[in-house]
GUVO-330789 format. One line per 2 residues: number of its first residue (from 1); their letters; for each residue x, y, z of C-alpha. Coordinates in pm, 1 decimal, decimal comma. Each point is the difference from the previous one (the first is absolute). Layout:
<kedrens>
NUM	A	X Y Z  ...
</kedrens>
This chain:
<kedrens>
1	XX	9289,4 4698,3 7955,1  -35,8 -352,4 64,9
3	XX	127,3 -233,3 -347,6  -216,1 -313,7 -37,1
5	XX	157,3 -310,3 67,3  -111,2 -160,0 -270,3
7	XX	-116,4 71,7 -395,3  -324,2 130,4 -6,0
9	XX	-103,3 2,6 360,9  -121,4 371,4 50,5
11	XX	-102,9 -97,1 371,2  364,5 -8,7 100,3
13	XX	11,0 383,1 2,6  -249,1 193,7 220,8
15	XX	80,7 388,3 -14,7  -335,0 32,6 -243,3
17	XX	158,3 279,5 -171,8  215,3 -101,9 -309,2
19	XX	-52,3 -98,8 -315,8  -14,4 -385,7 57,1
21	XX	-247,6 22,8 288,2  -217,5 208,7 -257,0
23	XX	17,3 -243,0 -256,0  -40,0 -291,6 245,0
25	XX	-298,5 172,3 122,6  -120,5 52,6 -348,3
27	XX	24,9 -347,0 -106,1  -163,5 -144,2 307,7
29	XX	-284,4 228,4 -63,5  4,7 -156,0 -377,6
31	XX	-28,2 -340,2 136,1  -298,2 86,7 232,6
33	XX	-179,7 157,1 -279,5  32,4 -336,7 -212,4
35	XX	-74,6 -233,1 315,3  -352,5 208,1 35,8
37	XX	-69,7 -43,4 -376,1  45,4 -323,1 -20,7
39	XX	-229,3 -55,8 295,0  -267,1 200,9 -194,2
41	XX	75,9 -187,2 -319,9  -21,8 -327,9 169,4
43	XX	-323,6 93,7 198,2  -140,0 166,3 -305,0
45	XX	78,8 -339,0 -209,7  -145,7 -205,1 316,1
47	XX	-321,0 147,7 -37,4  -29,5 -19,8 -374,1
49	XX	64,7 -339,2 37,4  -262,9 -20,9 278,8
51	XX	-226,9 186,7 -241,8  56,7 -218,5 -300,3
53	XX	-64,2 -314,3 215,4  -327,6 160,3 128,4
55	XX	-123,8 85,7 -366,7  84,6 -324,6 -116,7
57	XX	-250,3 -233,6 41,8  51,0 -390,5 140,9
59	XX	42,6 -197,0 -355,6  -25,0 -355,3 1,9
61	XX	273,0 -236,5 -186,2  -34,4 -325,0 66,8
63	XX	-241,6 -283,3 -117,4  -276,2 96,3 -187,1
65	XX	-276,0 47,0 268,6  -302,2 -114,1 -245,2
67	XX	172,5 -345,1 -124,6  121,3 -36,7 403,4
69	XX	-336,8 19,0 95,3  -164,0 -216,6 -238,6
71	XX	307,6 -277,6 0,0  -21,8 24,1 348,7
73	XX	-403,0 -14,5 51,9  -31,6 -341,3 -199,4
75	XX	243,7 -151,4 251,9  -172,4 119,8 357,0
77	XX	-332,7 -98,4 -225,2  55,4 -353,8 -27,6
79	XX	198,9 -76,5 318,3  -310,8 192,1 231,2
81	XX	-315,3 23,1 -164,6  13,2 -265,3 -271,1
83	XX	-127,1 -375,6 196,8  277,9 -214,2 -41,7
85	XX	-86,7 -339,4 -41,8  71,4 -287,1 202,1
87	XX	238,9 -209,8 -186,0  220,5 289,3 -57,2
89	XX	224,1 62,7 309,3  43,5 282,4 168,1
91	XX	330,2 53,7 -87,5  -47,2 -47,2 -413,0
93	XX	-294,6 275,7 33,1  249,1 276,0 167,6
95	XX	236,6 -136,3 -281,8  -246,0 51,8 -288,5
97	XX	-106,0 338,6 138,8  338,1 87,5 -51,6
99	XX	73,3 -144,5 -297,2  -343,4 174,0 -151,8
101	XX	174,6 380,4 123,6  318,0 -97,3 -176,5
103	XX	-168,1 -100,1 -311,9  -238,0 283,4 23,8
105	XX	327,3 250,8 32,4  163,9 -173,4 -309,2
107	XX	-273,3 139,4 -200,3  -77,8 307,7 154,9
109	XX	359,3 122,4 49,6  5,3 211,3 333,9
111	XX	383,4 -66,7 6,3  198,4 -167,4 -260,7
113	XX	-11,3 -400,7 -28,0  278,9 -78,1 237,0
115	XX	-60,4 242,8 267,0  -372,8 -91,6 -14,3
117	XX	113,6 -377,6 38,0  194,1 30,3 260,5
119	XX	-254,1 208,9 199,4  -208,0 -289,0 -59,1
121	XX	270,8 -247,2 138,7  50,3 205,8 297,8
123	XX	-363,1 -36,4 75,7  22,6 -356,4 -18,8
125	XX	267,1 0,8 252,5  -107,7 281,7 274,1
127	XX	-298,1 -235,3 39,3  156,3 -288,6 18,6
129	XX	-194,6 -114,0 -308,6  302,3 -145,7 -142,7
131	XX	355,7 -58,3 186,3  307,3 182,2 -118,2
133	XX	89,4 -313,2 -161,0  -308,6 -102,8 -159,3
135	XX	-12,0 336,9 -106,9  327,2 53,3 -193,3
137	XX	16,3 -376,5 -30,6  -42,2 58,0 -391,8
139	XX	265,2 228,7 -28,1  212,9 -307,5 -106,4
141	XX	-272,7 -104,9 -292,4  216,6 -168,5 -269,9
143	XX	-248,7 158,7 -260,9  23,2 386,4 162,5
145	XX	385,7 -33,7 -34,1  -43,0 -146,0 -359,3
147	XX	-206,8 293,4 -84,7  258,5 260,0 151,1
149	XX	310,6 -151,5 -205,6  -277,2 50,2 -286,3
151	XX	59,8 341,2 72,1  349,0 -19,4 -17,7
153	XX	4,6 -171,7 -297,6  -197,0 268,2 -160,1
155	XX	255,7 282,1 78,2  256,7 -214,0 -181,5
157	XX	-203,8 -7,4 -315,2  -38,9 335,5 3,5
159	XX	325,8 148,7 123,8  194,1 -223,5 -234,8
161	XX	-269,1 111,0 -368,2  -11,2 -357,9 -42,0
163	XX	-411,9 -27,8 44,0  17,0 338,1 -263,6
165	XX	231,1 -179,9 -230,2  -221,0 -308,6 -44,3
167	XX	-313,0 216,7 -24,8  193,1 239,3 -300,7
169	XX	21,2 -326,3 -161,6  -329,2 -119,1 -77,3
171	XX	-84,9 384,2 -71,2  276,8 -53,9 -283,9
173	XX	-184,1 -325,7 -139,0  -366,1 83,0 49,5
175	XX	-41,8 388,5 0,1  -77,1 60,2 -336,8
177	XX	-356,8 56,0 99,0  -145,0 129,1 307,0
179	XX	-208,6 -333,7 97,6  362,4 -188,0 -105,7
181	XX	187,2 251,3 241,3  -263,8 -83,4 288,7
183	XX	19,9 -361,6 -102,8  390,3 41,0 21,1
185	XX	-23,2 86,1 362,1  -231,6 -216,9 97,0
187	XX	204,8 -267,9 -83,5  317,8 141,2 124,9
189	XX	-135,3 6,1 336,9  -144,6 -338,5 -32,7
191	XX	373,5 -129,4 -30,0  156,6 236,9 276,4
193	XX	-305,3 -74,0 269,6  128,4 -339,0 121,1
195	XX	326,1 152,9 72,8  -115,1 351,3 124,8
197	XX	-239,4 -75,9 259,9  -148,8 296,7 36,9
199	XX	-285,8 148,0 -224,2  10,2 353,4 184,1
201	XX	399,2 30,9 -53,8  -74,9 -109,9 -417,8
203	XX	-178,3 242,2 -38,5  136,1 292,9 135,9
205	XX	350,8 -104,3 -51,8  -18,0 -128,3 -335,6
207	XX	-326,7 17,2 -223,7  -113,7 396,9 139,1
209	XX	328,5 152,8 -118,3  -22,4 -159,1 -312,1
211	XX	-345,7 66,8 -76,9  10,1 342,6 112,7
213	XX	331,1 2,8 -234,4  -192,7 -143,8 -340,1
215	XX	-325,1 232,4 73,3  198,1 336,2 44,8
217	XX	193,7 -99,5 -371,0  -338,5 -42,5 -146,3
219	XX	-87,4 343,7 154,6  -243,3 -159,2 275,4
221	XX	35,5 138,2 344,3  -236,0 19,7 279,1
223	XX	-253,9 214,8 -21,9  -205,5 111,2 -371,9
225	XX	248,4 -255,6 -169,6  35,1 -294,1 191,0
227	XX	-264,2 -223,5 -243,5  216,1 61,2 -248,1
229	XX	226,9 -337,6 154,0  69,9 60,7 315,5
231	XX	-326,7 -107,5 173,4  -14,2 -281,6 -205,3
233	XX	336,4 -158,7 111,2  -76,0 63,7 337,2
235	XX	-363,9 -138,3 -2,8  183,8 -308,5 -210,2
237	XX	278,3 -66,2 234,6  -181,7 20,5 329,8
239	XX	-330,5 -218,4 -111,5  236,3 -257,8 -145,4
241	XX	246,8 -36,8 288,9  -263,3 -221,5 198,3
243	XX	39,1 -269,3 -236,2  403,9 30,4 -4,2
245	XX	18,3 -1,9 419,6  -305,2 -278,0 -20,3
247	XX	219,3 -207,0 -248,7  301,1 -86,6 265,3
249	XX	6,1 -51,4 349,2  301,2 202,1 77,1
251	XX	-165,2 311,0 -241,2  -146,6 175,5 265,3
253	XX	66,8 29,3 371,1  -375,1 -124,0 97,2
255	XX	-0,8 -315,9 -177,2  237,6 -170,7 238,9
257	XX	-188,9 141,1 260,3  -335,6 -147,8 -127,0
259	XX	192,8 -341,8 -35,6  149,2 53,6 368,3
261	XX	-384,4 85,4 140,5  -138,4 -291,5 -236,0
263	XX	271,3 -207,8 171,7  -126,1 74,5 373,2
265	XX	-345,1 -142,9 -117,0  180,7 -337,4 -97,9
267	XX	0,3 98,5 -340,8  397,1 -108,9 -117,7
269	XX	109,5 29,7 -349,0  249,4 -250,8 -106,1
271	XX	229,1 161,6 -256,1  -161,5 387,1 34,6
273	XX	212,0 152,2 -271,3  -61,8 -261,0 -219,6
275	XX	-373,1 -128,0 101,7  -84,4 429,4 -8,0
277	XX	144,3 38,4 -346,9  -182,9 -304,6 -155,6
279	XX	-326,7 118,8 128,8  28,8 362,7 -108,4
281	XX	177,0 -2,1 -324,4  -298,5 -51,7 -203,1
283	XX	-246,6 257,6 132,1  283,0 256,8 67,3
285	XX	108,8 -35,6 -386,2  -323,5 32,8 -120,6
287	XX	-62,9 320,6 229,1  367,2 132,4 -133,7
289	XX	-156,5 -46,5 -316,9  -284,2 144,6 50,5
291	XX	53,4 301,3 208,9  211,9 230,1 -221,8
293	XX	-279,1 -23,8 -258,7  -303,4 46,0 226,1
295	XX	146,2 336,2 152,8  83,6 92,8 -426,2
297	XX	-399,4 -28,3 11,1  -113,9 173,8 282,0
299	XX	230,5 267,1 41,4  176,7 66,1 -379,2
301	XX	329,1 180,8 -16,7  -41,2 314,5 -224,3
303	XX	357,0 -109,7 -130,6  -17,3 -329,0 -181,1
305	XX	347,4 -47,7 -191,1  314,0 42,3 178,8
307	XX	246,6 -72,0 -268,4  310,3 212,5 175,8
309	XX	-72,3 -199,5 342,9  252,8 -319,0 -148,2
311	XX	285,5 220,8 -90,3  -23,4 185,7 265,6
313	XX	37,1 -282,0 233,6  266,9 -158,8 -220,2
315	XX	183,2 362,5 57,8  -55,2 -49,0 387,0
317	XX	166,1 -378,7 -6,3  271,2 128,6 -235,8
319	XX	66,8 293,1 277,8  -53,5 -280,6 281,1
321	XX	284,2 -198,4 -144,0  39,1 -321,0 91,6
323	XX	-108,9 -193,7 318,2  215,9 203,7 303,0
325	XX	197,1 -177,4 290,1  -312,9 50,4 242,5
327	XX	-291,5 -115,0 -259,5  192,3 -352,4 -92,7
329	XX	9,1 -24,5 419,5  -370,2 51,9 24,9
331	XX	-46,6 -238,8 -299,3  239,8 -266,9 155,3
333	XX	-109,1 51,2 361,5  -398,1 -13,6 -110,8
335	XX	47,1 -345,7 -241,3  132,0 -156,2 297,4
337	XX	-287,2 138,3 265,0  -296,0 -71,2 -281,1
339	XX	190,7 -355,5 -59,4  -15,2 -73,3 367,5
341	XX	-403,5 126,3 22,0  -113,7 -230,6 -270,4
343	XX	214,0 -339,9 109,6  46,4 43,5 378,5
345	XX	327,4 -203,6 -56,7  81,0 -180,9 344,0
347	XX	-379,3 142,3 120,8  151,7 294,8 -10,3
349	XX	-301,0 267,3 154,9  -77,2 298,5 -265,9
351	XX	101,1 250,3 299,2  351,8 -155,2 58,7
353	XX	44,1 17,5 -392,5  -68,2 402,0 20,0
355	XX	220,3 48,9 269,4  273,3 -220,9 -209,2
357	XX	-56,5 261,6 -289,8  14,1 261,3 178,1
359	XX	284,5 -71,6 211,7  199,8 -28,7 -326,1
361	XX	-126,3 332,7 -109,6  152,2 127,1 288,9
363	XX	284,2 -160,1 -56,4  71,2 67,0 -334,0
365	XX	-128,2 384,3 58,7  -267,2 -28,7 -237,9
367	XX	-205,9 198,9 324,5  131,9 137,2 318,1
369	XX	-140,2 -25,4 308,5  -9,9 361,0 62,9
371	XX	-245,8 -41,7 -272,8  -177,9 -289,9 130,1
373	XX	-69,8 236,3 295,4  -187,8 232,7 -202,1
375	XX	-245,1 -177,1 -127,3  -235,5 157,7 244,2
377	XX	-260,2 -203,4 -156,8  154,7 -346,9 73,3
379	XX	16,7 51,2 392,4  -333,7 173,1 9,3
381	XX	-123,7 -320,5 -164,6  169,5 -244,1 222,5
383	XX	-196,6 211,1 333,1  -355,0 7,6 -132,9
385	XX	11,0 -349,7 -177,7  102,5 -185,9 302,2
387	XX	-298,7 199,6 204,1  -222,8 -82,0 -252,0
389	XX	135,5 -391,0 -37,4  34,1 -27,4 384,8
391	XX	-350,3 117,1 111,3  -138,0 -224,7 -277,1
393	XX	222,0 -299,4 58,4  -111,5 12,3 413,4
395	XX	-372,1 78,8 -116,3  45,6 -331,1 -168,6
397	XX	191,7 -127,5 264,0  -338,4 70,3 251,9
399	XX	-208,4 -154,3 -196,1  -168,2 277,7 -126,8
401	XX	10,7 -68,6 -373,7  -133,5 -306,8 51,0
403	XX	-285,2 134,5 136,7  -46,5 247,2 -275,8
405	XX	51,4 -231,1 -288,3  -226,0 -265,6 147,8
407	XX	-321,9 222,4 104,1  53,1 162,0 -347,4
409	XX	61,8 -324,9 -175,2  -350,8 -135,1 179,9
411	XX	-226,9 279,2 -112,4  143,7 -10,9 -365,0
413	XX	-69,1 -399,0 39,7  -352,0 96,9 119,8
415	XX	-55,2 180,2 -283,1  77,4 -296,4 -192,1
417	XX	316,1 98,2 -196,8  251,1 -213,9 -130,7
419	XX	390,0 80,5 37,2  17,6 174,4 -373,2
421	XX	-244,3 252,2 79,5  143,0 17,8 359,6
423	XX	321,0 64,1 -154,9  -174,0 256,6 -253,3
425	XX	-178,0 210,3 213,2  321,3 46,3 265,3
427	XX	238,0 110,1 -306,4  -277,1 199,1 -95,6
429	XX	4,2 157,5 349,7  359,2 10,0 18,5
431	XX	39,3 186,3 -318,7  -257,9 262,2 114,3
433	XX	161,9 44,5 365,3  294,2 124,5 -172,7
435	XX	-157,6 350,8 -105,2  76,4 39,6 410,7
437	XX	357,5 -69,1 -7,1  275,0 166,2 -111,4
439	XX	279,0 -281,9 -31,9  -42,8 -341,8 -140,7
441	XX	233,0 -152,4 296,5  -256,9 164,6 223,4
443	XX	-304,4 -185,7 -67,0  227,0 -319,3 -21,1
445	XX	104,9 28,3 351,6  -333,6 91,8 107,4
447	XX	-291,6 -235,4 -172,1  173,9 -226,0 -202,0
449	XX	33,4 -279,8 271,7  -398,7 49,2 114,5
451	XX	-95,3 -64,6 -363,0  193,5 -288,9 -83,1
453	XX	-100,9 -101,3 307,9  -365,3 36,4 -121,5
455	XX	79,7 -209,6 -330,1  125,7 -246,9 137,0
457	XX	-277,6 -39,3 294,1  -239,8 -14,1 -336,3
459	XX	200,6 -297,3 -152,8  196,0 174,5 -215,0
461	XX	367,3 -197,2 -115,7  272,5 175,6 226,8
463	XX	240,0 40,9 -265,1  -263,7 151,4 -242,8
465	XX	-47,6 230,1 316,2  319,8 122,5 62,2
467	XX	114,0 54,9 -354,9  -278,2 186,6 -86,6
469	XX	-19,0 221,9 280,0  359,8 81,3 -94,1
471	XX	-14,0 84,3 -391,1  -351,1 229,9 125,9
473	XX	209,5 224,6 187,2  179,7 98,0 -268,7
475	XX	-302,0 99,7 -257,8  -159,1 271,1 187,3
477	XX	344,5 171,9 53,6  -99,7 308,2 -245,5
479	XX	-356,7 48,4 70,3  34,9 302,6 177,5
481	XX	306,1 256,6 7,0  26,8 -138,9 389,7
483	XX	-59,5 -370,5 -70,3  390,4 -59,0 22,1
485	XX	276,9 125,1 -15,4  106,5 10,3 -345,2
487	XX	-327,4 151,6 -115,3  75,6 306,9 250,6
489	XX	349,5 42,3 -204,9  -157,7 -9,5 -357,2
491	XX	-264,9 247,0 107,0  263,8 235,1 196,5
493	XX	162,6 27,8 -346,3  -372,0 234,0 -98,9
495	XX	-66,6 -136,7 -314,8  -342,2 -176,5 96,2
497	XX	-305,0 221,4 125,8  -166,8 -170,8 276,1
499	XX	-331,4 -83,4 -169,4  174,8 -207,8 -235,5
501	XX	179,9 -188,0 217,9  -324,7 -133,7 177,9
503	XX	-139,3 -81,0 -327,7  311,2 -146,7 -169,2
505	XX	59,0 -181,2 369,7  -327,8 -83,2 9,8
507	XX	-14,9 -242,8 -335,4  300,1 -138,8 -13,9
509	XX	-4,6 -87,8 352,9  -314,0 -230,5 -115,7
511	XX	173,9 -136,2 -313,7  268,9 -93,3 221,1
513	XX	-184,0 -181,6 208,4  -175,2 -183,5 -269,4
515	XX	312,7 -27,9 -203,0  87,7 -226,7 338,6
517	XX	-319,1 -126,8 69,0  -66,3 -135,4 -362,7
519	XX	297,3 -89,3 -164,6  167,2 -70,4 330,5
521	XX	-241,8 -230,8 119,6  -30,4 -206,5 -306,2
523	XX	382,9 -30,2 47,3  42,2 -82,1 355,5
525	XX	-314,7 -291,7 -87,7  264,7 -104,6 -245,9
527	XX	317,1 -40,2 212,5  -250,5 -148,2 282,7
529	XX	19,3 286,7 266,0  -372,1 -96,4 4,9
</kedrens>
């Protein structure tokens, strides 16, 4: 008998008769046995798989194929069946077509804002509407970057429990009552707005988890409970936070865009922090004021005394302790950035201020740029705002607002109108239009400039114009649970049924704008804006 040459190599021996041929011819029929079943497995899990793709049907998952259509239709509408007329070029009508679809898809939603803007930007370019350059050319807006270091700023409030600390505050003075506890926050955020510019990131960074905090101690939870106090301090903190963003320039991310739009008409504001402040203190005072108490009478808390809420929140400072390494940064880093806003000293610009604030948050690692990076909110911002601020700025640019504001400014002079009720019936209009947008920044970007435009063709003063536009935007911010996006956060939280929030929206989106038109206008005829 023939030894193998080598460990385990049965072929070596060939007489077929002892035991290691037998068990080599064993094992090799072993291995043959698992080679043809796991050719049947593999065929058997082949055709399942061939089955289950069969039975499955073809499912859609992209944009929503209704809101395509329709955001879609209004552009091929306009650029081939509507006439266009002859002192718009060719060129400006492809451009508004486009600009129409965009605007369309902001409200409809068949993909999120800044996938549906940049769909809308890549139409632009494919047909050579715009150039690459045109077209991204606002990508380096000084107010888009201001408004993403808003973002940024925001995160440092938050992360660092300084915006919770100040809010915990006036809870401690004023929260004896429920209306005092709702007057307590209103004014808190008053104070923090000029230096968190950001309604959306107040709220649901620092006034939701506090409310939701104070309602569940008084038992009130969404759901059979939540009139007890939540609803109350929601409805209360959302209505009034149009007069604390309308208050400051830097208080909300679209009033710096109004002023930069308002600016592109040849509207400049000497001063803006300062000029914006003097002509909105009054009204936005008196609607502070006035807020808190009309909410108390159209939608009553069931709880009225909340004599625990002031210890409580002296219990929460205690366990705070005092002001931590990061929240003296924020406070030191923010004096100087809010310092620079209202004097500009050397004509410094309010953007190059935010990035010298922020730069020293960086610095001083009040907020990391890992962080920075997350705020998924800030860069989706800074793609849809400059599509929306480009395709306006070269609508502009092609004379195409001009048009519009002077055929419209003619027929409301033909109807013999003066610039007041010119002025009245466009708010008027503005205010309504809003019911089809779901972000305040939105309609900015996208009518703003035609109606001030309008005013102005009437005879209306510029600066009158411009500032008014700008406060507007921020009074019809919690007419709807999608009118912005700070309203969407206070009704995620569940405490508000939807009927109410029409109804409560509803009113006090009219006393705001009388609040403004009223009190604000006797004001502004006072300080000579007029």
């Amino acid at each position: 008998m023939a030894l193998p040459t080598t460990r385990g190599d049965a072929r070596a021996c060939a007489c077929g008769a002892c035991a290691m041929c037998a068990s080599a011819r064993g094992a090799a029929g072993a291995t043959r046995a698992r080679r043809r079943e796991a050719v049947v497995a593999g065929a058997a899990r082949a055709a399942n798989a061939n089955a289950s793709a069969a039975a499955t049907p073809f499912v859609w998952k992209g944009a929503n194929l209704v809101p395509l259509a329709a955001s879609v239709g209004v552009g091929l509408v306009v650029n081939f069946i509507v006439p266009r007329p002859e002192a718009v070029v060719p060129q400006a009508w492809a451009l508004l077509s486009i600009f129409l679809s965009t605007i369309c898809g902001l409200v409809l939603g068949p993909l999120p804002v800044g996938a549906w803007a940049f769909v809308g930007l890549t139409t632009a370019v494919v047909t050579k509407t715009l150039s690459f350059q045109a077209a991204f050319g606002a990508m380096t807006n000084d107010v888009i970057w201001l408004i993403v270091l808003a973002f940024f700023f925001a995160r440092g409030f938050v992360r660092t429990g300084l915006g919770d600390r100040v809010a915990t505050m006036f809870v401690r003075a004023l929260g004896k009552s429920t209306l005092g506890l709702s007057y307590g926050l209103t004014i808190s955020e008053a104070l923090l707005a000029p230096a968190m510019p950001s309604t959306t990131a107040r709220a649901g960074g620092v006034y939701l988890p506090i409310i939701t905090s104070l309602a569940k101690q008084a038992g009130s939870e969404p759901g059979p409970t939540s009139r007890k106090l939540g609803a109350f301090l929601v409805q209360t903190q959302l209505q009034s936070s149009g007069h604390s963003s309308a208050m400051c320039m830097t208080a909300a991310a679209q009033n710096l865009l109004s002023l930069k739009l308002a600016a592109s008409l040849g509207i400049i504001v000497a001063s803006p922090w300062i000029t914006w402040f003097k002509a909105a203190c009054v009204p936005a005072i008196i609607g502070l004021l006035v807020t808190p108490l009309l909410v108390y009478k159209l939608y009553p808390p069931e709880v009225q005394s909340t004599p625990d809420a002031p210890a409580e929140a002296a219990a929460k400072l205690k366990e705070l302790g005092p002001l931590s390494q990061d929240e003296l940064m924020v406070v030191a880093t923010m004096s100087i950035t809010v310092f620079m806003w209202i004097f500009q000293p050397f004509g410094i610009a309010p953007v190059v201020a935010a990035m010298f604030g922020m730069s020293l948050q960086l610095i001083s690692g009040v907020i990391s740029w890992a962080e920075c990076l997350n705020e998924k909110g800030a860069w989706d911002t800074l793609l849809w705002f400059a599509v929306l601020i480009g395709m306006s700025g070269q609508l502009n640019a092609l004379g195409f607002i001009d048009y519009l504001s002077t055929t419209v400014a003619g027929a409301l002079t033909a109807a013999n109108l003066a610039w007041p009720q010119v002025m009245l019936l466009l708010h008027g209009c503005y205010f309504s239009i809003h019911y089809l947008f779901a972000s305040q920044t939105a309609q900015v970007a996208a009518l703003s400039t035609a109606f001030m435009a309008m005013m102005m063709a009437a005879g209306a003063p510029p600066i009158l114009v411009g500032l008014t536009m700008a406060f507007h935007t921020n009074l019809f911010g919690g007419i709807t649970h999608y009118a912005s996006g700070q309203s969407a956060c206070y009704f995620g939280a569940g405490f508000v049924e939807l009927k109410d929030y029409f109804r409560i929206g509803a009113i006090c989106g009219v006393a705001n704008v009388l609040i403004w038109l009223v009190f604000g206008g006797l004001w502004w005829k006072v300080i000579g804006l007029y």
